[in-house]
N, C-alpha and C positions, 0 to 999 in steps of 0.2 A: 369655579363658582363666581370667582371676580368678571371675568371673562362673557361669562351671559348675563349677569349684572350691566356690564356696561355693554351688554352687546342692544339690551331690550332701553337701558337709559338713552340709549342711540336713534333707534325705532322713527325715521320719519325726516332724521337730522340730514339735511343737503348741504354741500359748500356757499351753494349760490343762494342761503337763504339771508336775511339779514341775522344779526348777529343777536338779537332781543326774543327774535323768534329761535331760533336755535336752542339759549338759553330756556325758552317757554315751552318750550315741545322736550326736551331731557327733564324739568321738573314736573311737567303732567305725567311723562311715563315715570317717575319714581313714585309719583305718588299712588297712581295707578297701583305699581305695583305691591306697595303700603298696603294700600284699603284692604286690596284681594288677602294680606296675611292679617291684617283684622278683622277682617271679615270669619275668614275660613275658622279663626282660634273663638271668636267670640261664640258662632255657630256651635261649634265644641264644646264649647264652656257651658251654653243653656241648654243643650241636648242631653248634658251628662249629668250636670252639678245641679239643675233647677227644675228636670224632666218638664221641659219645653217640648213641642214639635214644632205647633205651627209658625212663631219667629224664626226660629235657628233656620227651619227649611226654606222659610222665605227668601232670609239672607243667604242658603247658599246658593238662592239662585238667580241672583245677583251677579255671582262668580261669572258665567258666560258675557253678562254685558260689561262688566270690566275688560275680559278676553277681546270684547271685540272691539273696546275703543283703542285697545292695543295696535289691534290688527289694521284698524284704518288711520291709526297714525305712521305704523309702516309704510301705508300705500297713501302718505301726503295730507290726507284728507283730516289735519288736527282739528280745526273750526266745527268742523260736522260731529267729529269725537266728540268736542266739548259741549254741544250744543245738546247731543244726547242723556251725557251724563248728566249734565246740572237739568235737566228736565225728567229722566228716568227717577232718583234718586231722591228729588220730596216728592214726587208722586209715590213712591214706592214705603218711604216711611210713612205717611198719610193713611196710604188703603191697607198696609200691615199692622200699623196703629188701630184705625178701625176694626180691621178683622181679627185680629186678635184679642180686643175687648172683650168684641159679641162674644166669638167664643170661649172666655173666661181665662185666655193668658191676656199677661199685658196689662195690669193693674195695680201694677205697686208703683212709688213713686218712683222709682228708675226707669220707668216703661212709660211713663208722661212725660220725664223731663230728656229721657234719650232721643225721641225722634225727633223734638225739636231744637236739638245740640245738629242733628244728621243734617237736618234743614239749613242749618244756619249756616254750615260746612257747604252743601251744594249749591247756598249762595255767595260765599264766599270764594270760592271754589274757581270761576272762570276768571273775576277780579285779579285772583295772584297768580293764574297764569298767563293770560293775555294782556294783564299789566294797565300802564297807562297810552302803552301806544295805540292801540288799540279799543279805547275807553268804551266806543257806543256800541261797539259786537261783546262785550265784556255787560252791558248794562245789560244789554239784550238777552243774553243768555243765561244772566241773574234773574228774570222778570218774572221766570215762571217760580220759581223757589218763593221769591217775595211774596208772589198770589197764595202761594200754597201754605206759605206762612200767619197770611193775613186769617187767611178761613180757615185753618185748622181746628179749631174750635167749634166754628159753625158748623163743619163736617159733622164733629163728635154729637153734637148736641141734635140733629138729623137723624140718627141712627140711635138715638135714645141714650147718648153714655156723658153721664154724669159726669164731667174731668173736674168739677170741683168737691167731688166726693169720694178723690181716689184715697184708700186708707193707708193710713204713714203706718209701715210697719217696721219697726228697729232694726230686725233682724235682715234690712234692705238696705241698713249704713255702708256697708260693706261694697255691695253695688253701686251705690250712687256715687260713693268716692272712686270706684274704679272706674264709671261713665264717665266720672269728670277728669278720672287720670288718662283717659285715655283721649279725651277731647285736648288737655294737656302735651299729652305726647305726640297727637297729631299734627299741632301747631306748632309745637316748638323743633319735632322735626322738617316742616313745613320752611320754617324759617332758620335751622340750620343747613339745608339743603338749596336754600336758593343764595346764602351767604356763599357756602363752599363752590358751588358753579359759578357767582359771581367773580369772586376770587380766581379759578381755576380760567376762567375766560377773560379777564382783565390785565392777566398772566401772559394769555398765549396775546391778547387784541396786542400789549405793551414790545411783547418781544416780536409780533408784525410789524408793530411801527417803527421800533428801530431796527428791524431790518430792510425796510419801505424808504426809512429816510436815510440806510446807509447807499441800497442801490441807487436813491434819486441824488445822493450828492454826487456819487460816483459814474451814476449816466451824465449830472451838469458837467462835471469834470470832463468827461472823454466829447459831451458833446463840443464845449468852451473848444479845447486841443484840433475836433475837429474842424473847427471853424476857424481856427486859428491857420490851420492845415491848408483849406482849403484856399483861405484870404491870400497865403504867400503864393500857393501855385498857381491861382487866378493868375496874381500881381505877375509872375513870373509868364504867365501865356501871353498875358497885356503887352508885356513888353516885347515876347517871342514876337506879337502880329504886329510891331512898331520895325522890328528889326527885318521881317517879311517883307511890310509892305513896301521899305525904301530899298529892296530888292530889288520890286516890278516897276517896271518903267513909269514914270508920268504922266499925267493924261495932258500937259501942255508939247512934249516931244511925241507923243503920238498923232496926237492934233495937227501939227505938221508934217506927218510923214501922209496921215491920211483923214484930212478935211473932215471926211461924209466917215463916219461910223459911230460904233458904240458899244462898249462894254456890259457887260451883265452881271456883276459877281456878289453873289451872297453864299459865301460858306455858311457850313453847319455852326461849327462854333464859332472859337474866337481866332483860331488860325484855320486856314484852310492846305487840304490838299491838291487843292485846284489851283494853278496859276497862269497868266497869262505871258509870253512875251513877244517883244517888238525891238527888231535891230534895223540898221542899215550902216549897206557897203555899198561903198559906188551910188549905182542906179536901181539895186535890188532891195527890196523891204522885206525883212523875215516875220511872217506872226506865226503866232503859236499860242494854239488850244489845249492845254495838259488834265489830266487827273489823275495824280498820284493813288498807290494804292492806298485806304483807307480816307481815312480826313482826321480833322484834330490836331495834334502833336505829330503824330506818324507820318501823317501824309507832309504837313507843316515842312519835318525834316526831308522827307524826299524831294518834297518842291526845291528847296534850298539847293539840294543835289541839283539836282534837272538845269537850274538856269544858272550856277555855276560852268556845269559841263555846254550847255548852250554855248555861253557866253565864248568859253574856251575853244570853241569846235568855230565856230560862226568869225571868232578876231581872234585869230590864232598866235597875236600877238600877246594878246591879252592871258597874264602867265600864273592870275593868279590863283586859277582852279586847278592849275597843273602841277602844283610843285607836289605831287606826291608821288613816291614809287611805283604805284599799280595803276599808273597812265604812263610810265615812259612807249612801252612800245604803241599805247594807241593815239600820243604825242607824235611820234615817227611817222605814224599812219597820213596824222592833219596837216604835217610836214610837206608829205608828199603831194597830199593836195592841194596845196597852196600855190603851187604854176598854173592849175585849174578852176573854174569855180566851181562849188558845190552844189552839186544837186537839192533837191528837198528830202530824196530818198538817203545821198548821201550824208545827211546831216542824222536823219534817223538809224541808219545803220551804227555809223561813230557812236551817236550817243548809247547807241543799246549797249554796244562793246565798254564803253568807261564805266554804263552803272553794273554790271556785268560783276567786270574787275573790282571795282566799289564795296559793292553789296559780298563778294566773292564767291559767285553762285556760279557753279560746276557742273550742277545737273543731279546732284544727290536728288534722292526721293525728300532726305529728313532736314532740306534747306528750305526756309521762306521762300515764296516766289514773288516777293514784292520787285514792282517796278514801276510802269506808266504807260496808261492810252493817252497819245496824243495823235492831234492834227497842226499837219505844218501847211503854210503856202510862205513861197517866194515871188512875189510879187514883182517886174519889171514894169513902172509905170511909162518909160518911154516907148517902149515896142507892145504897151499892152498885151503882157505875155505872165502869166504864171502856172506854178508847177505847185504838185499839190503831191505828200507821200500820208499816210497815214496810219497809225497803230489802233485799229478799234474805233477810230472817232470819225467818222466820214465829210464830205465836203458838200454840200447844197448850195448851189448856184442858179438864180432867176436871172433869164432872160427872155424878154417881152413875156409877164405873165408864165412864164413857163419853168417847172422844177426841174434842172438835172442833177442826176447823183451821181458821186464820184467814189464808188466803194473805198473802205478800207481796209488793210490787209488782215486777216483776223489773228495777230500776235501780239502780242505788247513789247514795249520797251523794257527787256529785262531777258530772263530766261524760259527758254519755252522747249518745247519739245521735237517742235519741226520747223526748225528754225531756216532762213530763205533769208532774200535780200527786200529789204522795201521796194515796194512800185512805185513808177517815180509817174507821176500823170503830167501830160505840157498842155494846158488850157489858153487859144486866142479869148480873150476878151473884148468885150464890146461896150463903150461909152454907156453907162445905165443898168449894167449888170450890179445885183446884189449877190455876195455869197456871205455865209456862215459857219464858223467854225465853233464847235461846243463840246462839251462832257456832259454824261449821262442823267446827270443831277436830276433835270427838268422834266425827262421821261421819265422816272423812273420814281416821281415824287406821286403820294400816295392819293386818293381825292376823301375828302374830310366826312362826305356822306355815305357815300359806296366803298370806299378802303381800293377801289383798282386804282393801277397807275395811270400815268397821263398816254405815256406811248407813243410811239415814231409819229404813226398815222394821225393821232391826233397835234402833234408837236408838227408835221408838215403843215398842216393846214390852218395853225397859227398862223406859222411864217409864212404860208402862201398871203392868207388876209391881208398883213400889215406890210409886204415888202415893199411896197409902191408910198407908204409914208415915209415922212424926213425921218433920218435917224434916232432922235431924241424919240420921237413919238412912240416909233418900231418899243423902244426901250421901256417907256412908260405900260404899253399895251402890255408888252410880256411880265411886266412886274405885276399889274393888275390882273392877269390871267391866273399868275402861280397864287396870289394872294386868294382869290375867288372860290381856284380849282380845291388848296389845300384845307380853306379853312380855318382850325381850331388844332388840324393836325400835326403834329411834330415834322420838320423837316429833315428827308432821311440822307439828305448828300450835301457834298459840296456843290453851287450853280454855278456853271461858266456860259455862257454864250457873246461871242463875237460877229460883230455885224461889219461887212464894210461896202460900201457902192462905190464903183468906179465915175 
């Protein structure tokens, strides 16, 4: 019984409503359900005890439009419920009133002062549910009650009934004290009913709030920690790209090694997996195009590898990338070619074998296969001669106007599966030539209105356009290209590009 009790006090009730209304729509449905059992008892009471018909049967048919402000409070529509009732209900005591006169019920003093107890109630009525937040739908729904109030009288006196000659009959004591007990009982459970809901919802709103204000200190806390979190590792990247960048060469020793050129580099983050290097022996200039696998920290660490073992391969004097165990035998190796000079292929082959031993990759299926695309050239500026080997990262070379391309081998620096030796290419050069050595970054970045990438085809005919400007310029154009091309878009790589004119 409790159970459909509160299942019908529920009737209409949503999470997503405000909390006033909530409370407004469980007190219309109690009362609702109230009226219907004074209703149906008093019905009973003047059918049997006063041999009444035409009231009692009026009021039980009532019972249906109670039913049905039920039913459209289930399905949302509370406003329209109330809107109903407080207009169905003095119209209804009004023409019951009247019709029951003519036909000689409805004449003692409890049958004059009941319907206008009913009235006063169905003006009342919208007021204590819809409350103050709601004040002008609440007047509005009252207005018709007030009218029917106003003229009830005027109604009576219309239809010929004397209501100042209703006769006092004693033996009617009885009834009027019950009309008025029961106006009594309806008000004061009226108003223990919206005390206990008060309470009951003040109860749960209190114990949301401190639940609300326990997760929001405990979200400030984890967010505070996060932040705290994030502030050290930043600090700790900042410093990672300080320790990076005095890694890469110079831009005042590059300057002298080669006059006419120009770098390109904007990593993703704050360290990059792209790096560039630049050596010289003798009369030979080493540069190098790299892009470590990933970017970030990951790649970050690989680059560190990469131009450590450079360095090591290229001045094999230089011992301090080698003091570890899993380079003595490929230490033997750079040994031996030291009566020789090194190829470009030769320097990539070396390198693959040390991050190989490094990394300790075997050839498992269940090992990472990180390692590195790069482009080398060895540069001889006296005999205008260089040699070009490459892992993934190809070579582009203008001259008069014209692109040639210097494939590269399709393996990377690292472990692969059909592994071979690098091609080693021997390019004469000619006074005026441009080439370029790059990572993927620049193709591969996404365009901010379409989402396609840039791509080879369109990345040649960049550098077709601008090869024939001064270096700086070349530089300037291509930053303004990726800026143009990406937009508003997230950058998805590290950028490398190396320019140099002979």
């Amino acid at each position: 019984m409790a159970n459909i009790w509160k299942k019908i006090s529920y009737l209409g009730v949503q999470d997503n409503q405000p909390l006033y209304w909530q409370k407004s729509i469980i007190l219309y449905n109690q009362i609702a359900r109230i009226l219907i059992l004074i209703i149906f008892f008093t019905s009973m009471l003047m059918f049997f005890k006063m041999n009444m018909r035409i009231v009692p049967t009026a009021f039980l048919l009532t019972l249906p439009v109670m039913a049905l402000s039920l039913w459209l409070n289930s399905l949302g529509k509370v406003n329209f419920s109330i809107l109903i009732i407080s207009i169905f209900f003095p119209l209804f005591f009004l023409f019951t009133s009247v019709y029951s006169k003519i036909h000689g019920e409805g004449i003692s003093l409890i049958f004059y002062i009941a319907p206008r107890f009913g009235i006063i109630i169905s003006i009342i009525f919208p007021v204590v549910i819809l409350g103050f937040h709601n004040i002008k739908r609440a007047f509005y729904s009252s207005l018709g009650g007030i009218l029917v109030f106003i003229f009830f009288d005027y109604v009576h006196t219309v239809f010929d009934i004397n209501v100042q000659n209703i006769p006092y009959y004693p033996k009617n004591y009885l009834f009027v004290v019950f009309g008025l007990a029961i106006v009594l009982i309806f008000f004061t459970f009226l108003i223990f009913s919206l005390q206990k809901i008060n309470n009951i919802y003040e109860e749960i709103v209190l114990n949301q709030k401190k639940d609300i204000e326990k997760q929001r200190d405990y979200a400030e806390e984890q967010h505070k920690e996060i932040l705290m979190q994030k502030e050290q590792i930043t600090d700790s990247i900042r410093y990672a790209r300080r320790i990076q960048k005095a890694m890469l060469p110079e831009e005042h020793f590059i300057e002298n090694l080669l006059p006419e050129h120009f770098i390109f580099f904007k990593p993703k983050d704050i360290v990059s997996g792209d790096f560039y290097f630049f050596a010289k022996k003798r009369n030979r200039i080493y540069i190098v195009a790299a892009d470590c696998t990933g970017h970030g920290v990951p790649g970050a660490f690989m680059s560190m590898l990469g131009i450590s073992f450079l360095n090591a391969i290229i001045n094999s004097e230089n011992k301090f990338a080698l003091q570890l165990p899993f380079v003595d035998d490929v230490l033997d190796k750079i040994n031996d070619l030291k009566t020789k000079e090194l190829t470009a292929a030769d320097v990539l082959n070396s390198l693959r074998e040390m991050i190989k031993k490094a990394l300790k990759q075997t050839g498992n299926d269940t090992e990472p296969k990180d390692g590195m695309d790069m482009a080398l050239c060895i540069l001889d500026t006296k005999k205008l001669k260089m040699q070009y080997a490459g892992a993934h990262n190809p070579l582009y070379l203008f001259r008069e106007k014209e692109l040639i391309e210097y494939k590269a081998d399709r393996m990377p620096i690292g472990i692969y599966l059909k592994e071979e030796p690098f091609t080693n290419y021997e390019i004469s050069l000619k006074k005026g030539d441009v080439f370029y050595l790059f990572s993927d970054g620049f193709v591969d970045q996404f365009n901010g209105a379409t989402g396609e990438k840039f791509k080879t085809r369109r990345f040649k005919q960049l550098l077709s356009d601008i090869h024939l400007l001064n270096m700086q310029e070349q530089k300037r154009r291509i930053s303004e290209e990726l800026t143009i091309w990406k937009k508003n878009t997230e950058q998805v790589d590290d950028i490398l590009i190396i320019g140099v004119k002979i």
